[in-house]
N, C-alpha and C positions, 0 to 999 in steps of 0.2 A: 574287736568287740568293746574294750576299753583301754584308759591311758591313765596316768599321773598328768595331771596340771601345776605345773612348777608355779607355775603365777598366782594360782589361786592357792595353793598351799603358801604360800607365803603374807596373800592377803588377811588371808584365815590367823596366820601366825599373829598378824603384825596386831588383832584384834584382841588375840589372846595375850599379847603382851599388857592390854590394860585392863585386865580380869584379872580377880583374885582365886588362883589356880592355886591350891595347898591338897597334900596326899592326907589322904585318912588316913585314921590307926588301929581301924577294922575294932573298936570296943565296947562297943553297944552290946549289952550282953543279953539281948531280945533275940540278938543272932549268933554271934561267937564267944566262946568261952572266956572265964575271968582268966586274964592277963596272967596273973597270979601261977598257976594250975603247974602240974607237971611241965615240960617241954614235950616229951612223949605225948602223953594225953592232947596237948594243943597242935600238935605236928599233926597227929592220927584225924583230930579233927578236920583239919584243914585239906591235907591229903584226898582224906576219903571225902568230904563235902562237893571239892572240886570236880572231884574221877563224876561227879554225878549232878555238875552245874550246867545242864545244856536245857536247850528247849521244855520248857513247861507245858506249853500251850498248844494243843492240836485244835481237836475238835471241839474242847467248849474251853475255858480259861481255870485255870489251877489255884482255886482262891478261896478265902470260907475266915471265918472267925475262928481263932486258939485262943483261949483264956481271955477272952471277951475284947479280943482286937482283932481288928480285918485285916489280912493278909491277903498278897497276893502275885502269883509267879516267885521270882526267884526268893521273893522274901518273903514267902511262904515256907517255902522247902527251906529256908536257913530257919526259918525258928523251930519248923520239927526239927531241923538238926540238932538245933541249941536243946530242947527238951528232950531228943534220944540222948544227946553226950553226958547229960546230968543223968542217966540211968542205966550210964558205962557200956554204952552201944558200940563205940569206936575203938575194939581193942584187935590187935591184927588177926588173933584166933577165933575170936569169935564172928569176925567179919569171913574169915576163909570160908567156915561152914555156915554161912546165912541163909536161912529157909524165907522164901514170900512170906510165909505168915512173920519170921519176925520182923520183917521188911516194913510189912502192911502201914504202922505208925509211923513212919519216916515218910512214907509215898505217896499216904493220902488223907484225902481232903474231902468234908463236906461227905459223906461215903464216896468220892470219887479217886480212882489210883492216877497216878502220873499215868500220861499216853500211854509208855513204853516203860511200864513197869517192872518185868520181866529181865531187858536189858540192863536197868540201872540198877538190880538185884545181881544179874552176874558180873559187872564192871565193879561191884562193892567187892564179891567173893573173889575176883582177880586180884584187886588191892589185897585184901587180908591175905590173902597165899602169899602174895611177894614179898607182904611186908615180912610177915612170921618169917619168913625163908631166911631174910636179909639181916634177924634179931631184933623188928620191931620198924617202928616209922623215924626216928630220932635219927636210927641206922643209915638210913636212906637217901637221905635229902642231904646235898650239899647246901652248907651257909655262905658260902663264900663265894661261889661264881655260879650264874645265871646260866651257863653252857654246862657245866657238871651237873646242874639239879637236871637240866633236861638227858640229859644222856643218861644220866641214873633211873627217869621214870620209862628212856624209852621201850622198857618191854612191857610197860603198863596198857593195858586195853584201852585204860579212858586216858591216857594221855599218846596216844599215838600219831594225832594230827600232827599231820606236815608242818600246818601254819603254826601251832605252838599254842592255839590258844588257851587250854586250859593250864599248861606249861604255865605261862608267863601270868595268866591268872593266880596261880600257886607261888611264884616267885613273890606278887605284888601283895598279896597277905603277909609272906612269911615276913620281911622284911618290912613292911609298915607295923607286924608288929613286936617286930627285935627278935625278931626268932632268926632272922639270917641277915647279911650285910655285906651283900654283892661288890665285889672288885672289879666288876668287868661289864660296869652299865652299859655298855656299848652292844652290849647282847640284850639288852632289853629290847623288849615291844610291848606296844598294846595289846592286850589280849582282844582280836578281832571276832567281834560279836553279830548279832542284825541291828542292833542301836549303831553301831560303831559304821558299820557297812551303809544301812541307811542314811547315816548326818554325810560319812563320805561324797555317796552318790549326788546327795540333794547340795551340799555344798559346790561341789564342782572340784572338787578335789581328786578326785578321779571321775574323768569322764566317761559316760557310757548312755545308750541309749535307754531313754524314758521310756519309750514304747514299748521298748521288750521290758524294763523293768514291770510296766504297767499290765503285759498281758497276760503273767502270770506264769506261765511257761518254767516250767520245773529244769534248772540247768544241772549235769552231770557231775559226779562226785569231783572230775579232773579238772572241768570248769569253774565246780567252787572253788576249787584251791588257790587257783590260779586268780581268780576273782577277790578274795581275801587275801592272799597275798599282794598284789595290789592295793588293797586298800591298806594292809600292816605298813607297806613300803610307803604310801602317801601318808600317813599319820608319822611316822619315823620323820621325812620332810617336815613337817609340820612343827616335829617336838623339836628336832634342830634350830629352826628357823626362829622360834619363841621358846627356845632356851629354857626349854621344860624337861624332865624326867618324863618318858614314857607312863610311869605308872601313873605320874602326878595329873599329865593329860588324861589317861584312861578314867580314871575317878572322875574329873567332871563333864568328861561325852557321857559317861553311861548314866548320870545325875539327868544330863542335856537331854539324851535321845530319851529316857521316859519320862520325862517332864514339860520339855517343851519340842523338839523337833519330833512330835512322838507318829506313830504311825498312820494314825485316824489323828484329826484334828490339831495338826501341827499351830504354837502357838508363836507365829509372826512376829505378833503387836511384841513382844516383851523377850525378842532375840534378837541378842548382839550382832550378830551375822547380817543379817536382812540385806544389807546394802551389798553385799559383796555374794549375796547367795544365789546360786543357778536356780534351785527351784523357785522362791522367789518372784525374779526376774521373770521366771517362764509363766509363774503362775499354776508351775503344778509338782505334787508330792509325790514323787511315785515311792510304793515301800522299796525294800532291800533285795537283793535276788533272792531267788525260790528254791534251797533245797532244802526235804522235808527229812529224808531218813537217816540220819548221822546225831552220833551223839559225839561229835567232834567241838558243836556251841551251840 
């Protein structure tokens, strides 16, 4: 059904060696806390923001004006984050016992609740129980190796995927912003998203059929996996090849995929790729594979 393209992961590489690729330091405080703040307090945020970073968008798109700025999707849901954490929403007790109603301001938008409201209410109360359990969030999280922080979250509901994605999402904050200082980069990855999966496909970096990408076709939870892991494995090639940091690549594909390689209206004229890109070359975009019921990304 699909493969890694060794050749084109290194095309890809050899493009990104002359781009100016640098890690953020996640400080924009429209979305995450001042740098400053307890450790506790900025762990708890990050934590619990991540356990609830998946899919926005179902049926109409997750978007609206806060304090007289347009937001929308994921950074949407980070600035009601930033504005619950200044009203000490993210503390592990108070997240174990969370009712929908005190949910309601984190989750929605425009009077609209996130899709899967309900879910991302009991993935927060999972978090708070384990933290509280553990003596808080600080408790929890290794600084130091990339393979400890995952094993520490694996009885966490929202971090349970195989592929790691919100895992290594978590790592890639805490550590851009001095909160931890991994020994063991070699356990990194990209946190594999549908931006990340889509530039994959369309680049030719792992190969797979357009057709089925195109006809929409809803593939099974065992097939995602298998499918994102493929793509975490051809971005790993990738990071190797152009001597990048996993996270340092991940920050500028997920800049890439909603900006210009985006879903509707991918923007060609003004992508470094073009020459070396399968869709491209084909002349056609297909989006990312299709599955809908997972709060895995």
């Amino acid at each position: 059904m699909a493969a890694i393209d060794v050749d084109a992961a290194e095309a890809v590489a050899n493009i990104l060696k002359g781009l100016e690729v640098r890690r953020d330091s996640y400080t924009d405080q429209r979305f995450y806390p001042p740098p400053g703040d307890a450790v506790e307090d900025q762990v708890a945020y990050f934590v619990s923001m991540v356990a609830v970073d998946h899919r926005t968008s179902l049926w109409e798109p997750f978007e609206g004006v806060i304090e007289g700025e347009f937001f929308h999707g994921t950074d949407a849901l980070y600035r009601l984050g930033r504005l619950a954490y200044d009203k000490g929403f993210f503390k592990a007790r108070r997240l174990a016992e969370l009712t929908p109603a005190e949910a309601e301001p984190l989750f929605t938008l425009g009077g609209r609740r996130l899709w899967d409201f309900h879910t991302r209410v009991l993935l927060l109360r999972d978090v708070g129980r384990k933290a509280a359990a553990r003596g808080g969030f600080e408790a929890l999280i290794s600084v130091d190796s990339v393979k400890k922080l995952r094993d520490a979250l694996s009885s966490f509901r929202a971090y349970e995927d195989p592929v790691g994605k919100k895992v290594m999402l978590l790592a890639k904050f805490l550590e851009g912003r001095g909160l931890a200082s991994f020994r063991d980069s070699a356990e990194a990855d990209v946190p594999v998203d549908n931006h990340l999966s889509r530039v994959a496909y369309r680049l030719g970096i792992v190969e797979i059929d357009f057709g089925f990408l195109e006809s929409g076709v809803e593939v099974t939870r065992e097939e995602d996996i298998r499918l994102r892991e493929l793509v975490k494995t051809a971005w790993r090639i990738v990071a190797k090849f152009a001597d990048l940091h996993p996270f340092a690549l991940d920050d500028f594909l997920w800049n890439f995929g909603r900006k210009i390689c985006k879903r509707e209206g991918p923007q060609c004229g003004i992508c470094p790729f073009r020459e070396v890109c399968r869709a491209h070359r084909l002349g056609r975009y297909p989006p990312e594979h299709l599955h809908l019921l997972t709060w895995y990304y």
